[in-house]
N, C-alpha and C positions, 0 to 999 in steps of 0.2 A: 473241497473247501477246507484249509487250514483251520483249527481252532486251538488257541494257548490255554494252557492252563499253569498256574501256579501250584506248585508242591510245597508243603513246607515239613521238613523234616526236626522234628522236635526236639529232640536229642539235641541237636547241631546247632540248633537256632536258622538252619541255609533256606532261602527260597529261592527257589530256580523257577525259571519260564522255560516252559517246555513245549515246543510246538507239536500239536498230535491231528495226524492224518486220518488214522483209521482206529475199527476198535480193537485190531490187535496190539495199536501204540497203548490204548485204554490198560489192556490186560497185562500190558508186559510192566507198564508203573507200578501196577497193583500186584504183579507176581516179586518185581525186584524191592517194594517196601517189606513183602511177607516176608520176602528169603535173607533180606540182610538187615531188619530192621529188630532182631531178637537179641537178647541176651541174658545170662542166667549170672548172676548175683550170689554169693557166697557170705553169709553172717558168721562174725566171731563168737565163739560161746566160751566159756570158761570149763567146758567136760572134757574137749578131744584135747591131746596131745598134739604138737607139732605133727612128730613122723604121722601117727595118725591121718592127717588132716593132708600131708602132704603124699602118704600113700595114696590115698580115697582119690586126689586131684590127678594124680598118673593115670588112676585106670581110668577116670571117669573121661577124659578130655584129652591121652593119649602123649600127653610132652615130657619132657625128658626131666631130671629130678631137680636140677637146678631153676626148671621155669616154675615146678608147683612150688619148690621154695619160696620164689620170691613171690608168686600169689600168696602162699600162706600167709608171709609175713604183711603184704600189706592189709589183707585183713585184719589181723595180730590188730597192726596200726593206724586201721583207720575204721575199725568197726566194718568193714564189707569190703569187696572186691569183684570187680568182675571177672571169670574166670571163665567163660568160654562167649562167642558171638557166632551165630548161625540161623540156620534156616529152625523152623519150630519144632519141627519134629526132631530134629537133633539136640533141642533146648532140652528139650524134656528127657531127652535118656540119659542126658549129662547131670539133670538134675536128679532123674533117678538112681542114677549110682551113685551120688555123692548122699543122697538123702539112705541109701543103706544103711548107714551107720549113725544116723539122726543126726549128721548136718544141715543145719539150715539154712534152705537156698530159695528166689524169688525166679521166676520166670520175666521180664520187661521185654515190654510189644513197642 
């Protein structure tokens, strides 16, 4: 027996109808909200320097120095940014290396 369920993913505003057969359909909605529904958040402060800020974003989330630039700057410009999306265990060690140097950063579920 078929059973629908709606999803609604908050972020996005989207509800999808999802038809689910069994509980491994169950598990696999609830493994791909965990794994892609994360992200780690970067606050502007007035102590780090750019380079600073734009060094810390290389190691922490691995791209190249033109991309942590332009995260830096939209912080800069907009009071926060998002600076990496991932599963949560990767949220957190991104947050943890950027918080080495007391940047302040959020984890969002």
């Amino acid at each position: 027996m078929k059973k629908c369920c709606e999803i609604m993913k908050y972020k996005e505003n989207i509800i999808n109808t999802v038809e689910i057969e069994t509980e491994e359909d169950v598990e696999t909605l609830m493994i791909d909200d965990i794994t892609f529904g994360n992200r780690v958040l970067l606050f502007n402060d007035e102590i780090h320097t750019f380079d600073e800020v734009i060094t810390q974003i290389i190691k922490a989330v691995h791209c190249d120095f033109d991309r942590a630039e332009q995260l830096t700057l939209e912080v800069h410009n907009n009071g926060k940014a998002v600076v990496f999306e991932g599963e949560m265990f990767e949220c957190i060690k991104v947050s943890s290396v950027l918080e080495e140097i007391a940047l302040h950063t959020q984890i969002e579920c």
